[in-house]
C-alpha positions as CSV (number, residue, x, y, z in Angstrom):
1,X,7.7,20.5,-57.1
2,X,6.0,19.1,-54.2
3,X,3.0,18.0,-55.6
4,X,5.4,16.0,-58.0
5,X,7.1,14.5,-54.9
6,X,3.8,13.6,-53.7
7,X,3.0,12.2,-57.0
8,X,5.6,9.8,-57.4
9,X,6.2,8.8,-53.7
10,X,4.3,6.1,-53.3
11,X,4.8,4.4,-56.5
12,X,8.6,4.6,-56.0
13,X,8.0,3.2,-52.5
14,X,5.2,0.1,-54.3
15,X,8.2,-0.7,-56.8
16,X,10.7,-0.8,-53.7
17,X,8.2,-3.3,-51.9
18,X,8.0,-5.2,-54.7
19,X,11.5,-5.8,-54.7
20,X,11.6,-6.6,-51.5
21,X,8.5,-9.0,-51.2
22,X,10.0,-10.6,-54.3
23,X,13.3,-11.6,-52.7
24,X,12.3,-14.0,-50.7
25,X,11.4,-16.3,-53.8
26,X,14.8,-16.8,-54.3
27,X,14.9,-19.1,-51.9
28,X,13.5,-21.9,-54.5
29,X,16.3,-21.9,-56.2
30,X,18.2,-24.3,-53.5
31,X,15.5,-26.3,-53.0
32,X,13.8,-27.4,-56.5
33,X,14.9,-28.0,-60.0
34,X,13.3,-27.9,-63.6
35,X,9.2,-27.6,-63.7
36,X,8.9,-27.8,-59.6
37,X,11.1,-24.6,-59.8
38,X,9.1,-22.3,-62.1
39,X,6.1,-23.4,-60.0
40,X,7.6,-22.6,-56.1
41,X,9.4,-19.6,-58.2
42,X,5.5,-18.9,-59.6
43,X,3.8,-19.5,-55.9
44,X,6.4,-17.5,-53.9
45,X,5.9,-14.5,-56.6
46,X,2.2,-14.4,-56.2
47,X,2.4,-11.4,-53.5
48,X,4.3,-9.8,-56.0
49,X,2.4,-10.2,-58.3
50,X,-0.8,-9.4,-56.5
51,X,1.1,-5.9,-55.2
52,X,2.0,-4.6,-59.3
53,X,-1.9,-5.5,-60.3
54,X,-2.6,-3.1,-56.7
55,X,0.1,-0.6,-58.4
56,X,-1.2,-0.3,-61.9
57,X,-5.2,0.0,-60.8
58,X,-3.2,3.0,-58.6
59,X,-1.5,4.3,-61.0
60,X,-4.3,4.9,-62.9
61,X,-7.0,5.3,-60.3
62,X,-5.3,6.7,-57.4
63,X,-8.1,6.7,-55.0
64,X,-9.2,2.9,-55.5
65,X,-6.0,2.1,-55.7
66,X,-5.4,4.1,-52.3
67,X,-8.4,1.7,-51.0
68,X,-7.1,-1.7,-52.3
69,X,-3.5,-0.6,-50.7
70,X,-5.2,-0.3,-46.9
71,X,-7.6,-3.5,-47.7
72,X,-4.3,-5.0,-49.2
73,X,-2.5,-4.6,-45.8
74,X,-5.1,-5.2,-43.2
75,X,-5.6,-8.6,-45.2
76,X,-1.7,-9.1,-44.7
77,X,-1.8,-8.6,-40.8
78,X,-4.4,-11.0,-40.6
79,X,-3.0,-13.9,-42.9
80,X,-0.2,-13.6,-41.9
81,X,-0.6,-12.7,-38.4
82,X,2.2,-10.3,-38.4
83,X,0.7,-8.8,-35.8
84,X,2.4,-11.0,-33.4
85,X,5.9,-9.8,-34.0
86,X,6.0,-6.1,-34.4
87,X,9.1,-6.2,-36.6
88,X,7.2,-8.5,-38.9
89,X,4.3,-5.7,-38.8
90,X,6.8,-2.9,-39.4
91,X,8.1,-4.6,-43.0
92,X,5.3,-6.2,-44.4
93,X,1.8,-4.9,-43.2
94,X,2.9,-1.2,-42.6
95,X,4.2,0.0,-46.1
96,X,1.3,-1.0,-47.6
97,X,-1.1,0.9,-45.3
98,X,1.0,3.9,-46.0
99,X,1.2,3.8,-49.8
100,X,-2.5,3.4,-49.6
101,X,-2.7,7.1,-47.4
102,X,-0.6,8.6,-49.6
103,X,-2.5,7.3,-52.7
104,X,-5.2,8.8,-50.9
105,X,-3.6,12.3,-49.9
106,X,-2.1,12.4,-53.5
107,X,-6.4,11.9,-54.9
108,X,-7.4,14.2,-52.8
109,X,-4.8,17.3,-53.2
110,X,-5.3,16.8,-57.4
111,X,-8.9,17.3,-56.7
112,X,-8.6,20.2,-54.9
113,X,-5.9,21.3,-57.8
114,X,-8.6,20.7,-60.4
115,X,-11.5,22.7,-58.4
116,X,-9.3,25.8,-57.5
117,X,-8.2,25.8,-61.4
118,X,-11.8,25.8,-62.7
């Protein structure tokens, strides 16, 4: 049971962050109409977008995908410099990092599972 909560927390948290990240495109919607629209709505999605190609490479290989999670937000803090307001740090750069350790946790406990099995 708690390898199975393991297993599934950090993709339930990715898909949360997602969400989240992909609320602030709405904003396009007060300010453009027609073709200008699906391209803000397009641009602003991008970090969405960016985060499920991160979640399926995860999904499948948890220990790259643990790796692109931490590269994914140290390259946040730095673009974004969320550094500079620790709130800002706390939303954006931090979940990231965290999926990435437990994508990385999660890799290494199945390998342990599989070598104690054989």
């Amino acid at each position: 049971m708690k390898k199975a909560r393991l297993y599934w927390l950090p993709r339930i948290l990715t898909i949360v962050l997602i969400i989240f990240i992909s609320i602030f495109a709405l904003d396009v919607f007060s300010d453009f109409t027609g073709v200008e629209l699906l391209v803000a709505l397009f641009m602003h999605l991008i970090p969405s977008l960016i985060l499920i190609v991160v979640l399926v490479v995860a999904w499948k290989w948890e220990k790259i995908g643990g790796i692109l999670f931490i590269i994914t937000a140290i390259v946040t803090t730095i673009f974004f410099k969320t550094y500079q307001d620790i709130i800002v740090f706390l939303l954006i750069s931090l979940p990231p990092l965290a999926i990435g350790i437990l994508f990385l946790i999660n890799s290494k406990n199945r390998k342990k599972t599989k070598r104690t099995k054989k």
